[in-house]
C-alpha positions in Angstrom: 64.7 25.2 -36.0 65.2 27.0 -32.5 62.8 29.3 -31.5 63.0 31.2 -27.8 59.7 32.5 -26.4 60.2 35.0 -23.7 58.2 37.3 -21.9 58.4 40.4 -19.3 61.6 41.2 -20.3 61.1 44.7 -19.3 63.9 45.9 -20.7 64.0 49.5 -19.5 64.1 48.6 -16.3 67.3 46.0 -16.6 69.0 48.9 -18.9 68.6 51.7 -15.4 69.3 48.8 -13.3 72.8 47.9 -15.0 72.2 44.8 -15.5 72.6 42.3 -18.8 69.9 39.6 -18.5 71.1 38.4 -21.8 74.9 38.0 -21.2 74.4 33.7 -20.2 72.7 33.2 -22.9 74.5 34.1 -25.6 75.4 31.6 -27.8 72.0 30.4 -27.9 70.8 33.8 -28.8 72.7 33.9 -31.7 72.0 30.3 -32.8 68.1 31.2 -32.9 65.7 30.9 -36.2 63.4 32.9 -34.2 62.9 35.1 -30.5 59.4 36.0 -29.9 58.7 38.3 -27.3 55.5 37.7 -25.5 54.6 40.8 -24.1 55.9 44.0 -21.8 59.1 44.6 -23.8 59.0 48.1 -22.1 56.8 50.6 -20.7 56.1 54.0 -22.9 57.1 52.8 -26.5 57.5 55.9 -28.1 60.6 56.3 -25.8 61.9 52.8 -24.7 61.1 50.4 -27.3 63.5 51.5 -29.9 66.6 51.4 -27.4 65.2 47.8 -26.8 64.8 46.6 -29.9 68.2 47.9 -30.6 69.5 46.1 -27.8 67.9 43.0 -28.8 69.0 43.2 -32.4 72.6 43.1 -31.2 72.1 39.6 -30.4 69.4 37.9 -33.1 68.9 39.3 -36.4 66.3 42.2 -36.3 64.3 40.4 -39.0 64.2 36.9 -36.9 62.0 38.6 -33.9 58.8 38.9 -32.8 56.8 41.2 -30.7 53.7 40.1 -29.2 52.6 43.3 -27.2 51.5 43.1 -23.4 50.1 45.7 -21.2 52.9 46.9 -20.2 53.7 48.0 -23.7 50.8 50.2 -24.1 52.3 52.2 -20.6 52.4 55.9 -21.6 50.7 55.5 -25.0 47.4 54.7 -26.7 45.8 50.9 -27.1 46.7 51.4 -30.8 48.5 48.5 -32.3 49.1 50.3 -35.9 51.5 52.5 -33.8 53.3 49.2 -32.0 53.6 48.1 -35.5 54.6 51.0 -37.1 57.4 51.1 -34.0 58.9 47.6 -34.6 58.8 48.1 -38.3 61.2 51.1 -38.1 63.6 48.9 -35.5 63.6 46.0 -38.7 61.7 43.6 -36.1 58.0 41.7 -36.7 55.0 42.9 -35.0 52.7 39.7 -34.2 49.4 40.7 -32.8 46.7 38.4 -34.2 49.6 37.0 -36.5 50.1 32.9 -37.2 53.5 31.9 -36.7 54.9 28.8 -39.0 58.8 27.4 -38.4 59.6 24.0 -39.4 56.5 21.8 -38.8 54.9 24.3 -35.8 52.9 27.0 -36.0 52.4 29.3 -33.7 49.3 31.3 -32.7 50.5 34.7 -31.1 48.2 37.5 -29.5 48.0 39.7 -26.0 44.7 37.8 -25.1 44.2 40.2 -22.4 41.4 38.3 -19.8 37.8 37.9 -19.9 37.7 38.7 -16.0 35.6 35.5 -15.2 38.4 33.6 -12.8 36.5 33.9 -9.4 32.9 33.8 -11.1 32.1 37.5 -10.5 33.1 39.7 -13.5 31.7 42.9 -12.0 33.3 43.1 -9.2 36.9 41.8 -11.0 36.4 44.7 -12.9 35.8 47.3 -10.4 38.9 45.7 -8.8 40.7 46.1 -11.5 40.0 49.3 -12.5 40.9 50.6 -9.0 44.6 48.7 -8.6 45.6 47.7 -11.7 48.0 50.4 -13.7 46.8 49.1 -16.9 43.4 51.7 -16.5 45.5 54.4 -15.1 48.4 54.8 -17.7 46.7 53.3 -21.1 44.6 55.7 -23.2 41.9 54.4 -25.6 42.3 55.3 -28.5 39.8 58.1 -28.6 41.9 59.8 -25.8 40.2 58.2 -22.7 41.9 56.0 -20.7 41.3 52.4 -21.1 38.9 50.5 -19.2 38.5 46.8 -17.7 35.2 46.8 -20.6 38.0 47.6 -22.9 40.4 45.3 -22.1 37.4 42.3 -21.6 36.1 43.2 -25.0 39.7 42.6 -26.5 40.1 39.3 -25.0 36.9 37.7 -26.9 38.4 39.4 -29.7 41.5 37.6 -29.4 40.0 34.6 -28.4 37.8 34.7 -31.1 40.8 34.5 -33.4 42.6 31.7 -31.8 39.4 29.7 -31.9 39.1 30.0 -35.8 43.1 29.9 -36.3 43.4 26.4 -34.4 40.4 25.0 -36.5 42.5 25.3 -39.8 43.9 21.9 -40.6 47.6 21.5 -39.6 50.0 18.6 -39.9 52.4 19.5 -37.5 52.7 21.1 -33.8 50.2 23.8 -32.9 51.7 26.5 -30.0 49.7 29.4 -28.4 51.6 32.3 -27.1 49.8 34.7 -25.4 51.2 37.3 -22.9 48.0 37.2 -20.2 47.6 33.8 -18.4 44.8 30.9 -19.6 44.0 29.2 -16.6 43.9 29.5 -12.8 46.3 27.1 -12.5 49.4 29.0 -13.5 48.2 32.3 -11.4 49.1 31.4 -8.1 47.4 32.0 -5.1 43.9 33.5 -6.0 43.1 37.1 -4.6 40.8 39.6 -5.9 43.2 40.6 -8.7 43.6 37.6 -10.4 40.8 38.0 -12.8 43.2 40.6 -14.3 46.0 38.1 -15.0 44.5 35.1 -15.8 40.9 33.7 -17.3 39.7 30.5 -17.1 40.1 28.9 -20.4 40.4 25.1 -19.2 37.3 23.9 -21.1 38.9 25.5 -24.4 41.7 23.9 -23.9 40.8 20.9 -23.8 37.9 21.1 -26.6 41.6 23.0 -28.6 43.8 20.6 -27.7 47.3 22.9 -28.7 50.5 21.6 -28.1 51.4 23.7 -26.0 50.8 27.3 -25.2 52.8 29.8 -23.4 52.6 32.7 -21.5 54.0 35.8 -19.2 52.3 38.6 -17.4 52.3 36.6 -13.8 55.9 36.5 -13.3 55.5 33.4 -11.9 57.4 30.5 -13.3 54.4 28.1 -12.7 53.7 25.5 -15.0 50.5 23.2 -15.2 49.2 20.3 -17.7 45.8 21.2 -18.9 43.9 18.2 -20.2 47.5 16.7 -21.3 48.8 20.4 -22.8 51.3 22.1 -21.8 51.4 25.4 -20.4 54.4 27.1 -19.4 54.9 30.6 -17.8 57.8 32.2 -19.8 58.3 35.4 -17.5 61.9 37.1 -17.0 60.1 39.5 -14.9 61.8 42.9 -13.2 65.6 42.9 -12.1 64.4 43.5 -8.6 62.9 40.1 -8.8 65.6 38.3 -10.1 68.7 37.2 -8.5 71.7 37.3 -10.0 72.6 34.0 -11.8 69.1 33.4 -12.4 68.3 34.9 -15.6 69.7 32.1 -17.9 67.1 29.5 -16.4 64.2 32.1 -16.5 64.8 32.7 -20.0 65.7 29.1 -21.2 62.0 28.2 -20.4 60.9 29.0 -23.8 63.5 27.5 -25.7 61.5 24.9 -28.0 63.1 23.2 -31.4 60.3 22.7 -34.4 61.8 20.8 -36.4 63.4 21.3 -40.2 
């Protein structure tokens, strides 16, 4: 089975830019068992994702994709996954927040993740950075109508990592892959600043007490791969047409191309 794992696609941007980041990659698209979409498939969803899930849909069967959400997702709206889900259920598409993934012999463990803030060993001040530069905290409302907070966003991440720590225990006889849209390790964030607590946590140790096959990622826009403890771990980001040079999108998006088996 093929299955393409993709992240930052941004597609309202490439739709005002003109631009197709799809058209090299065509034949592959339509030879897919599954896309999964790792996160920031558009800012403001009310608005954009429909048109780009309608774009998408042109290319792989509506009912063979999956959207993981990323930040950029909740852009203009509330931190409310029911109304992401309710979003992609109305374009014919799967919602896969929190949701285990099997094709072939591989499953697949798919959440946002979000970060813990830890990377440079001072949380509180990652947080204060955070909260003063990131957009995230400026455009995403909580769910009770005030806008999000780095607290928030930390308090999701144990969450989600919480879940990936009791779905990788289950016995499995075949390949386990994590797809997350925030980064799990320093080591694919490139060079460290202040704001890298906000796109990446430290989660060496866990891989390596986890031991997935592989696990993939976006949000850095930064094609940087590593090996953790012998594992994988592959940045999947398009990113924004402005970073992007003509020509390049079929590499960028071939990244996540992985086959599971029958």
């Amino acid at each position: 089975m093929n299955v393409l794992i993709a992240a930052d696609l941004h597609l309202d941007l490439w739709a005002r830019a003109g631009r197709d980041p799809f058209a090299g990659i065509v034949p592959v698209l339509r030879d897919l068992d599954a896309l999964i979409v790792a996160g920031d498939l558009a800012d403001n969803p009310h608005r954009n994702w429909a048109p780009a899930l309608t774009r998408l849909a042109r290319l792989v069967a509506p009912e063979r994709i999956w959207v993981i959400p990323g930040n950029h997702d909740y852009y203009g709206a509330t931190l409310d996954d029911r109304v992401l889900a309710r979003i992609a259920e109305a374009a014919g598409v799967n919602f896969a927040q929190k949701r285990a993934l099997t094709f072939g012999a591989t499953r697949l463990l798919c959440c946002t993740l979000w970060t813990d803030f830890a990377l440079l060993g001072d949380t509180e001040t990652a947080m204060a950075r955070a909260a003063m530069a990131m957009p995230d905290y400026a455009r995403i409302h909580w769910t009770d109508g005030e806008l999000l907070s780095p607290e928030d966003t930390a308090a999701i991440h144990r969450d989600h990592l919480d879940w990936l720590t009791r779905e990788i225990a289950k016995p499995w006889p075949g390949q386990t892959v994590i797809v997350t849209h925030h980064a799990p390790s320093a080591a694919v964030s490139g060079p460290l600043s202040g704001l890298s607590p906000a796109f990446a946590s430290g989660l060496d140790d866990w891989i390596g007490a986890n031991r997935p096959d592989y696990w993939f990622f976006g949000h850095t826009h930064r094609p940087l791969p590593a090996r953790i403890h012998d594992v994988p771990v592959i940045n999947v980001s398009l990113g924004t047409p402005d970073e992007v040079s003509e020509g390049e999108e079929a590499d960028l998006l071939l990244r996540g191309l992985i086959f599971t088996g029958a």
